[in-house]
N, C-alpha and C positions, 0 to 999 in steps of 0.2 A: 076337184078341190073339196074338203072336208068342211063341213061346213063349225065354224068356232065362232059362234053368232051368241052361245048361251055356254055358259058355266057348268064344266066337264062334270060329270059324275064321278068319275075317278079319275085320282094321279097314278100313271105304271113309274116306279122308279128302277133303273136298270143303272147303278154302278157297274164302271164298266174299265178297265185296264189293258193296255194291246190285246183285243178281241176284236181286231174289226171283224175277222168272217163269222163266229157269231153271234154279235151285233147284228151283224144283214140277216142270218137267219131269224135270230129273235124277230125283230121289224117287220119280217118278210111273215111273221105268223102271227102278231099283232093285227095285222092287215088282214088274216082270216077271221078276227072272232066273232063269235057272235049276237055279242052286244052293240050297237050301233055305234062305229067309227068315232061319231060326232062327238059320243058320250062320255070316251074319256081321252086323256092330253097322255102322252109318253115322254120322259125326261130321262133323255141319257147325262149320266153325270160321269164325266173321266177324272180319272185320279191320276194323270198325268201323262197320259198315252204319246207313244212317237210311230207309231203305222196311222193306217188311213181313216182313224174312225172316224173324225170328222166328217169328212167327204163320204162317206157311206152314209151315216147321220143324214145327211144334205141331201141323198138319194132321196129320203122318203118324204122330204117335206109336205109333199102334194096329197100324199097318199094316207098323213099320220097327220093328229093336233102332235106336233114332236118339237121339243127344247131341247139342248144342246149346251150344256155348261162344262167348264172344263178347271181343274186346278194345277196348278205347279205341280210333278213329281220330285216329292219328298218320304217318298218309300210307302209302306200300306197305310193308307188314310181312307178307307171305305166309309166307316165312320163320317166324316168330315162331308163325304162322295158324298152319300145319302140323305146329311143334315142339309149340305148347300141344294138338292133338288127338291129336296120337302121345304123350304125356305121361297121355293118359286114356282111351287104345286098350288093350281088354280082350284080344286076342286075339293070337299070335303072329305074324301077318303082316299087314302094312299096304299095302295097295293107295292109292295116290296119284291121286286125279283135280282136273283144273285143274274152274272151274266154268263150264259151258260145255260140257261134253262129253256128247253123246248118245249113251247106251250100247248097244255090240252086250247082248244081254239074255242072250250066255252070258258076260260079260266077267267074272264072278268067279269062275263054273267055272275060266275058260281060268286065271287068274291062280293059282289055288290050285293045280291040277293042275300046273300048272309047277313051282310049288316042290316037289312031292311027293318024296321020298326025296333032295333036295338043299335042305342046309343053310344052303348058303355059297351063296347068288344072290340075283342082283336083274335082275325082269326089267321089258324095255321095251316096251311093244306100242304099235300101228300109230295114227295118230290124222289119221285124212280129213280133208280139207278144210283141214288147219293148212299153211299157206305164207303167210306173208308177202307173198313177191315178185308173187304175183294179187292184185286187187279181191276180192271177197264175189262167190259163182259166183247170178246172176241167179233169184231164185227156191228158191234152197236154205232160207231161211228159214222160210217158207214151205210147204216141204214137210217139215221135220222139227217144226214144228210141228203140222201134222196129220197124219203118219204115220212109224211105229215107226221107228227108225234102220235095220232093215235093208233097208225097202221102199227107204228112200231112198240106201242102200249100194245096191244092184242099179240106183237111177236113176242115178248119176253116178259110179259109178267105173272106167268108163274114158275120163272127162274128163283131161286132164294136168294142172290146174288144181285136179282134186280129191286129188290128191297127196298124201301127205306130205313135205314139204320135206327130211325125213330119204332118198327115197324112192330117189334115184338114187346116192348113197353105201351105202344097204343091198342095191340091185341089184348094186351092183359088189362085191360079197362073200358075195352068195347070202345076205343075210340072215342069215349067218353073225359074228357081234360075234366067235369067237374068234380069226376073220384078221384083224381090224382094229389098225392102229397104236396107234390111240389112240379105241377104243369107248364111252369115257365122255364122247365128245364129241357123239354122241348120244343121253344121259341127259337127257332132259325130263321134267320131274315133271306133265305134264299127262296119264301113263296110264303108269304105274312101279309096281311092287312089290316088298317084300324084308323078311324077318325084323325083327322089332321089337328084338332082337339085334342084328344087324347095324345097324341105324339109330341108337342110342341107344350102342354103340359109336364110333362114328365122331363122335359129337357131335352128329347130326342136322344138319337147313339150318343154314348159316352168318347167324346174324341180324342180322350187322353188313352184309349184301347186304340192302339194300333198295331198293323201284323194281322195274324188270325185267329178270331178265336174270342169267344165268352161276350165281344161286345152285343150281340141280339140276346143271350141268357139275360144278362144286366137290364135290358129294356123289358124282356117279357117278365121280369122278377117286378121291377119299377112298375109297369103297367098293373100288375095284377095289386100289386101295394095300393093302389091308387082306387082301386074299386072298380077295375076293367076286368072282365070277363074274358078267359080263353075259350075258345072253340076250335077245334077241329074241324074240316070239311075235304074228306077224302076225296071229293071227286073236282077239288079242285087240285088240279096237278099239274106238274111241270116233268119232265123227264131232265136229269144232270148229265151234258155234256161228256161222256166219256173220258178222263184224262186222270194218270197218275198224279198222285198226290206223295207230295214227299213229308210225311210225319213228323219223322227225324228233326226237319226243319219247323212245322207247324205246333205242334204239340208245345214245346216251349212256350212260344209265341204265346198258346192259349193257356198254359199256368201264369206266367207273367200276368195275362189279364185279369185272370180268374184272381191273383192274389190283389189285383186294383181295385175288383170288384168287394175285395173283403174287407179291404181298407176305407172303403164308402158306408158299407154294412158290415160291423163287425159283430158278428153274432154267430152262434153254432152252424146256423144251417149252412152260411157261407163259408164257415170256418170248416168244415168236415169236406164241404166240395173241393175247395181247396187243396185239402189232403190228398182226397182221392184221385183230383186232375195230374198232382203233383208225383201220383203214384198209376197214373197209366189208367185209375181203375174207375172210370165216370159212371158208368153204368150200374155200382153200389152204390150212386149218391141217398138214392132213393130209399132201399135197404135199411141202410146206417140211417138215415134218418127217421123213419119207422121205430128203428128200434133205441136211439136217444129218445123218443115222445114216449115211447112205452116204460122208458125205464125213469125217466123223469116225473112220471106218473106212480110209481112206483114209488118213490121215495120222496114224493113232496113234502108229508111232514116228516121226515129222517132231519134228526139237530145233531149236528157235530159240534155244539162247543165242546162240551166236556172234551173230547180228543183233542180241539185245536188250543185247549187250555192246557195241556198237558205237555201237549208240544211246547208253547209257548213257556213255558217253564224249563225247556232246557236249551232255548236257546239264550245268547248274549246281548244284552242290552245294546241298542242302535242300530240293531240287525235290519236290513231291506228285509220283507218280508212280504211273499205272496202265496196266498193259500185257491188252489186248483177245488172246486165243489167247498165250499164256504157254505151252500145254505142261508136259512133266513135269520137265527141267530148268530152273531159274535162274542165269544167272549171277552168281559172289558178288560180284562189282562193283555188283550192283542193291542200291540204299537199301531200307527198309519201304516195302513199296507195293501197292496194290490188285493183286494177278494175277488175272485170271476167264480160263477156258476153259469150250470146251462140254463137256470131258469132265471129269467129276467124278473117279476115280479119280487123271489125271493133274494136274489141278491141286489134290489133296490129295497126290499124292507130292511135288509139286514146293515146297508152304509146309510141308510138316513137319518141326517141331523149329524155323522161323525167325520171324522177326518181321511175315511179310507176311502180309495179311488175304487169305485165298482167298475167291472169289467161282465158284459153280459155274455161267457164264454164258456166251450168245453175247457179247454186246456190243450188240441192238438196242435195249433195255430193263433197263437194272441198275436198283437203286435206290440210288444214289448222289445225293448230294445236288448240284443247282444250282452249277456251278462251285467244285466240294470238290477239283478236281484241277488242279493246272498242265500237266501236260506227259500228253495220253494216247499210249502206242504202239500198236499193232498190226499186229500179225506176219503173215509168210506164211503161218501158218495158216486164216488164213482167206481167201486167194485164190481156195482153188476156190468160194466161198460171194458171193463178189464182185459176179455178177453179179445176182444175189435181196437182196442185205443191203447194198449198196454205200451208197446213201444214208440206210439207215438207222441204221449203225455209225456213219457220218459224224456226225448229227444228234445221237446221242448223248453221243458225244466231245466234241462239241462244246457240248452242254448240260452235260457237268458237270466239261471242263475249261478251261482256256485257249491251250493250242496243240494239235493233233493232230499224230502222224508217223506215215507209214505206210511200213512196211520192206521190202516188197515192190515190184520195179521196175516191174509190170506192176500198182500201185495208183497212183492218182492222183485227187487231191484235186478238183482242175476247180475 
């Protein structure tokens, strides 16, 4: 019997879905590690299972600090999983595992010892075999089925296929999250940990993200908002489970959220991921977002009145009117009108004290309503951005107004 006399050092949280075989293996390697037994509590959270996990659950009583919470199945509610087991996590730090994950057997030392003498973090560690873009590596099931996860760490990890998808964005910064643009964008809740503080601050998973997909980016975005620290720690690992994944079906799932997530925060950086989920292409979040700072930098002080006064002179009085890169002045000839810019400072100088609604936006992705506008412009501002955004500024404009103009001589509609 374990002994639960004193207040766990960690929570393991393991959402978990018709997985009971493994569930038993997870359990059965929690029971290896080697942090002392006593020290942390294990909470499986079901999201609505009909096989045996329960009763596998109920196996380990003796041998695990292990809870056992369960919800109605009402389709993917991880989210929700995760929230109700951090709700009944006794311990100040909650270690996050997807279910499927075969544990290195020092992986709650490594978690806990990271947080040691720092308050404010949340950390991410390494998770083999999770890519997407390969098949299931020939045999891998197979072998972590009958042997430990590190025998089967030394079989395949220097396949390129046993990767983590995260693998070649953390080489290109030495592993280092605090040179990263934008580090919460490798925040996957399948091997994450962070003060229960810090979790229950931010509001925990967002549960209106259901399906798969974007809800752990949205916390690692929020936590980092908050003044929490990412770190990396590759030698905390899990190895992924082996098993096709069907895209086709998931990828939707994760634009839908990713556009939820944009409707929370709407602002560029959300607003271009967005894009680029919606376009297959995640892995240029980073990219494009580099080169919106740089070019935003570029033309801080660039004033488009004079253009948008020009404009504004041949359009018709009562016209809806929203202008794409506004900048920090307006011309007072401009009616109330929608202005978004990618630079938030300068398009809050530029509506303050008036009647026009600022928008802190590229222009790829607003949330403006289906043809709410007649007349959109946009300015040279956004010319050097032309050749990455051209068609997608277009497509916008053109969804939610009825004419577009662009003021720049070297833009052209086609």
């Amino acid at each position: 019997m374990i002994d639960s006399s004193t207040a766990p050092k960690a929570s393991v949280i393991i959402p978990t879905y018709n997985r009971a075989d493994l569930v038993r293996l997870m359990l059965e390697q929690l029971t290896r590690q080697t942090q002392p037994l006593s020290d942390f509590e294990v909470i499986v959270s079901d999201d609505g299972s009909s096989d045996d996990t329960a009763s596998v659950v109920g196996a380990f009583t003796e041998r695990l600090r292990l809870r056992y919470c369960f919800q109605e199945d009402l389709g993917d509610r991880v989210s929700l999983a995760r929230n109700h087991a951090a709700a009944l996590a006794e311990a100040e730090l909650l270690i996050f595992l997807d279910c499927g994950g075969m544990i290195a057997p020092d992986l709650v030392e490594r978690h806990v010892a990271a947080h040691a003498g720092s308050p404010r973090l949340a950390v991410l560690g390494y998770a083999w075999g999770y890519d997407p873009r390969y098949p299931a590596l020939e045999g891998l099931d197979r072998d972590l089925a009958a042997m430990p996860p590190e025998r089967v760490l030394a079989k395949y990890r220097e396949l390129p296929a046993f990767r983590d998808v995260r693998h070649e964005a953390l080489v290109a910064h030495d592993f280092d999250l605090r040179t990263m643009p934008l580090p919460w964008q490798l925040f996957f809740a399948l091997n994450t940990s962070m003060r229960a503080e810090d979790f229950h601050a931010v509001g925990g998973f967002d549960e209106t993200m259901t399906g798969w997909g974007c809800e752990d980016l949205e916390m690692g975005f929020k936590l980092q908002r908050a003044g929490v620290a990412l770190q990396f720690v590759e030698d905390a690992w899990i190895i992924e489970w082996p098993h096709e994944r069907d895209m086709s079906k998931r990828w939707p799932e994760m634009v839908a959220n990713t556009l939820k997530f944009l409707r929370k925060y709407p602002e560029p950086t959300i607003e271009i991921g967005y894009v680029l989920c919606a376009a297959n292409e995640y892995w240029r979040w980073e990219q494009c977002w580099l080169e919106l700072r740089s070019w935003s930098e570029q033309v801080a002080g660039v004033d488009v009145a004079d253009e948008l006064a020009q404009a504004v002179a041949r359009i018709g009085p009562g016209e809806r009117i929203a202008v794409f890169g506004a900048g920090g002045v307006l011309p007072p000839q401009l009616p109330p009108s929608v202005v978004a810019d990618f630079d938030a400072a300068l398009v809050r100088r530029a509506t303050a004290g008036t009647a026009h609604t600022a928008l802190h936006a590229l222009g790829v992705r607003t949330l403006l309503a289906d043809q709410s506008i007649d007349t959109v412009l946009v300015t040279s501002r956004l010319a050097g951005l032309w050749g990455t955004w051209r068609e997608h500024v277009l497509a916008e404009a053109r969804r939610i107004g009825r004419k577009v103009e662009l003021l720049h001589p070297d833009m052209s509609v086609g």
